[in-house]
VEXZALO-686704 format. One line per 3 residues: their letters; for each residue x, y, z of C-alpha. Coordinates in steps of 0.25 Angstrom, whole numbers, plus 2048, in hexadecimal, padded with zeros to 3 digits. Layout:
VEXZALO-686704
a	X:Y:Z ~ ...;
//
This chain:
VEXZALO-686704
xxx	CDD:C19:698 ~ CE5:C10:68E ~ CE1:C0F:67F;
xxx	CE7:C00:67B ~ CE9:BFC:66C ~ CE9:BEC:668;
xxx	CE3:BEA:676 ~ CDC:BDE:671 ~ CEA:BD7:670;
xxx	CF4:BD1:678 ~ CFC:BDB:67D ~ CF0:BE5:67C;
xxx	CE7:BDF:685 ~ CF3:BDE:690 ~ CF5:BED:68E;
xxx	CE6:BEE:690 ~ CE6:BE5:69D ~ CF2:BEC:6A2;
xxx	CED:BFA:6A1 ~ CE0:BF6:6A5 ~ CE5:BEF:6B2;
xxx	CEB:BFC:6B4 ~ CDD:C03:6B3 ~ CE0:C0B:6A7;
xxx	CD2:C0C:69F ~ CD2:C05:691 ~ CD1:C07:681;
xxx	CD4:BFA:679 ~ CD4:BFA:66C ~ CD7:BEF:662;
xxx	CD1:BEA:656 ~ CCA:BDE:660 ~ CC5:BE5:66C;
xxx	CB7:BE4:66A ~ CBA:BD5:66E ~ CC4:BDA:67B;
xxx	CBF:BD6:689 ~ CC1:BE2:691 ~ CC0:BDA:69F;
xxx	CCA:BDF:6A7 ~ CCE:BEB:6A1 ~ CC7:BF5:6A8;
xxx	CC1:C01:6A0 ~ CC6:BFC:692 ~ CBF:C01:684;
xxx	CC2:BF6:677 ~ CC2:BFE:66C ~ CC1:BF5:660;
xxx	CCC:BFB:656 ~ CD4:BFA:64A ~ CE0:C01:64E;
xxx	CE5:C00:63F ~ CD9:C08:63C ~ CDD:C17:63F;
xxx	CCE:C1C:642 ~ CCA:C10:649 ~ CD7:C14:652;
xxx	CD2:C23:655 ~ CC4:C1E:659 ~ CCB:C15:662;
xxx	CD2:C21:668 ~ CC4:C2A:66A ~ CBC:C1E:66F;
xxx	CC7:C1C:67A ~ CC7:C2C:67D ~ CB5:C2B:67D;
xxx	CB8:C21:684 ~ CC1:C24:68F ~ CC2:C33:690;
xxx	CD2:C31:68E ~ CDE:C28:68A ~ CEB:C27:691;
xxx	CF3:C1C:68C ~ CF4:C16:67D ~ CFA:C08:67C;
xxx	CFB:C04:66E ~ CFA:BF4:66C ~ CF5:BF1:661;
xxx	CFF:BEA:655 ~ CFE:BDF:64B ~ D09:BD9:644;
xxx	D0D:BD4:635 ~ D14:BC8:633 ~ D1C:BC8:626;
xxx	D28:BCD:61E ~ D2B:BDC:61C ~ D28:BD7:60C;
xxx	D1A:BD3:60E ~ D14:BE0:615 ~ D0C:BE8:60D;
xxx	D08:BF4:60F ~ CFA:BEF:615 ~ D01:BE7:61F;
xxx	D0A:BF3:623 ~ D00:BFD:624 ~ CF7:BF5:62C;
xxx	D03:BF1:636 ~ D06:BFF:638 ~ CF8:C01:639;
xxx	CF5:BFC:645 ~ D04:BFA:649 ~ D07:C0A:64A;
xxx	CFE:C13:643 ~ CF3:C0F:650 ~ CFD:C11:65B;
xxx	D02:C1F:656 ~ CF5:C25:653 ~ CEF:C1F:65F;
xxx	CFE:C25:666 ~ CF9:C33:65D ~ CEA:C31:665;
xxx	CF2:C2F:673 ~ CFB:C39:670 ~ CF0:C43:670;
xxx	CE6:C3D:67B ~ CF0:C38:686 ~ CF2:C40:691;
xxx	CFF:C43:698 ~ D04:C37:69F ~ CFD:C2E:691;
xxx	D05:C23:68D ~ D06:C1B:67F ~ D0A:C0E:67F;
xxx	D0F:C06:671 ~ D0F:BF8:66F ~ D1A:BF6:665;
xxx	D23:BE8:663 ~ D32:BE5:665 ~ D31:BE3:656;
xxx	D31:BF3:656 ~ D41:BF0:65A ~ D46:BE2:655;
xxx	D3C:BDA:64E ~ D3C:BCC:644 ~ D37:BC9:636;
xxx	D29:BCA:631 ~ D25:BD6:639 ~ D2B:BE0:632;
xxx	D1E:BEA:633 ~ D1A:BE6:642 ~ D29:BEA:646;
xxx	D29:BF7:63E ~ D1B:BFA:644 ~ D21:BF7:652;
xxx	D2E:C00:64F ~ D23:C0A:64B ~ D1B:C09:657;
xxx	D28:C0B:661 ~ D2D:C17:657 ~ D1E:C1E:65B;
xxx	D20:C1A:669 ~ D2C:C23:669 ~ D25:C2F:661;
xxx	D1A:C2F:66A ~ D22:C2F:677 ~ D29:C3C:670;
xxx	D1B:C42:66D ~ D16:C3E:679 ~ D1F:C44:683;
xxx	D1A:C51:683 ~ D0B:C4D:685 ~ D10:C43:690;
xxx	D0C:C38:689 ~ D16:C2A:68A ~ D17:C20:67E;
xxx	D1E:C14:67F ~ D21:C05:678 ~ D20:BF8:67C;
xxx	D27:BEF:673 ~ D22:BE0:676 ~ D2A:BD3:672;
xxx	D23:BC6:670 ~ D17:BC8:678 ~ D0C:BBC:67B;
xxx	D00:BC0:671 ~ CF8:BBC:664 ~ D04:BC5:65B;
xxx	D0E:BBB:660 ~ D07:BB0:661 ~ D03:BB2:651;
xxx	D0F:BB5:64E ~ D13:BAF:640 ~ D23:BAF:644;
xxx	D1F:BAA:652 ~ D18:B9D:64C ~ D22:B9C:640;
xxx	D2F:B9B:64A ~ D35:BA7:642 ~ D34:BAE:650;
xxx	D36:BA6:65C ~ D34:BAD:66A ~ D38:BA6:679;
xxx	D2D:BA5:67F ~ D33:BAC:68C ~ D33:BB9:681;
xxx	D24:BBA:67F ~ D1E:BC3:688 ~ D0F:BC6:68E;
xxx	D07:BD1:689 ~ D05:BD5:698 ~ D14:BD9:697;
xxx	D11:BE4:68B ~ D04:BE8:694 ~ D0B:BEA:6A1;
xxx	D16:BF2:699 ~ D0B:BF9:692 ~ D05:BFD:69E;
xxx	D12:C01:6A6 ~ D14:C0A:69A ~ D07:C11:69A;
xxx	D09:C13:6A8 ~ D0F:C1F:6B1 ~ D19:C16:6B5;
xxx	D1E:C19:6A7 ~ D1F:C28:6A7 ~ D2D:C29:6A2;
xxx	D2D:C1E:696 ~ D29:C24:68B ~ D2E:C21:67A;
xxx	D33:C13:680 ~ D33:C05:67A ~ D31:BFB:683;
xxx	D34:BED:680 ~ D2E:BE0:686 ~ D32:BD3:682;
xxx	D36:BCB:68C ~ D46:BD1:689 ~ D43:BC9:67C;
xxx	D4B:BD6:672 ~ D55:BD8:67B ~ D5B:BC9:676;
x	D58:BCC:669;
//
C-alpha cells in the first residue's frame, strides 16, 4: 500500500499508474484529488489535502490507516516552486515554500517512520536544483537541498527498523511546473529538447525504488535527466 503526495500532478499521477500497475493499493492525496479520475488505478482512495496544512496532513495519514489497515511505501511528490530573486522573498513566500516543500515530507517520513513495517520504503521527490541549480529559484533549490539532506537522516534512522529512504532528483521533466516556467518562456533558461524527460521515467524509477529489487539502496540520490548534469 503506497501513500502518494502531489498525486494529482504530472509526475504524481505516474507514480500513482506505476505503482498501481504493479498492484500496490492507493492513498493519493493533493489539494485536487476530489477531481482525480481513479480509473485504472485499482484500489486508490483521493484524499483531498493541503499538505502545507499540518493537521490536514495527519488526517490524511489516519484516513489512509482506517482505510487500509496498513501503509508500506511513502512517496512524497508534492512541491511548488517560487520564481524570483533571493531579494524579493519574504518570509511568507519562504514559509509557505518550506511548507509544503519539506515540512510535509519529514512529518509525513516521522508518520512512515512509525507505521512502516520491515521491508517499508520512502521515496523523495526532490530536484537536481538540490545540487547545481540557476537564478530565481533560490528557496525551491534550498528546499530541494533540504529534501535530499532528510533523505540521508531518514535512511540513518531508518536502518534499524528496516526501513529504506531514497531520492530522486529529476531534471527538466515534461509537466505544467516546466511548461509555466517564467525562465523557460523568458529564454533565461534554454533546454535541448533531447534533455526533457517523461514523467514515466521518475514513476518507473519510483517504483523500482520502492521495490524489493532495491533492498540494498538506501540514503541514495538518484539523478534523472537525460545525462543533462553531467555536461553541466
Amino acid at each position: 500500500m503506497a501513500l502518494i503526495t502531489g498525486a494529482a500532478g504530472g509526475i504524481g499521477h505516474a507514480v500513482a499508474e506505476a505503482f498501481a500497475k504493479a498492484g500496490a493499493a492507493l492513498a493519493l492525496v493533493d489539494r485536487a484529488a476530489g477531481q482525480m479520475s481513479l480509473d485504472g488505478l485499482g484500489d486508490a482512495l483521493a484524499i483531498p489535502c493541503d499538505v502545507a496544512d499540518a493537521a490536514a496532513l495527519n488526517a490524511s495519514v489516519d484516513e489512509t490507516l482506517d482505510r487500509f489497515g496498513r501503509w508500506d511505501v511513502l512517496v512524497n511528490v508534492a512541491g511548488i516552486m517560487l520564481f524570483k530573486p533571493i531579494e524579493e522573498h519574504d518570509a511568507a513566500d519562504w514559509q509557505h515554500l518550506l511548507a509544503i516543500n519539506l515540512i510535509a515530507p519529514a512529518l509525513l517520513t516521522g508518520h512512515a517512520l512509525r507505521h512502516l513495517p520491515r521491508g517499508g520504503a520512502i521515496v523523495n521527490i526532490a530536484s537536481v536544483h538540490a545540487w547545481r541549480t540557476s537564478a530565481m529559484v533560490s528557496s525551491y533549490a534550498a528546499s530541494k537541498a533540504a529534501m535530499a539532506s532528510l533523505t540521508r537522516s531518514t535512511a540513518i534512522e531508518g536502518r534499524e527498523r528496516g526501513i529504506r529512504c531514497n531520492a530522486i532528483l529529476p531534471g527538466a521533466i515534461d509537466t505544467a511546473l516546466l511548461r509555466n516556467s517564467p525562465n523557460i518562456r523568458s529564454g533565461v533558461e534554454v533546454i535541448d529538447p533531447a534533455d526533457i524527460g517523461q514523467p514515466e521515467d521518475i514513476a518507473a524509477l519510483a517504483r523500482f525504488l520502492a521495490s524489493d529489487e532495491a533492498r540494498f539502496i538506501t540514503g541514495a540520490e538518484m539523478v534523472a535527466d537525460g545525462g543533462r548534469l553531467a555536461r553541466l
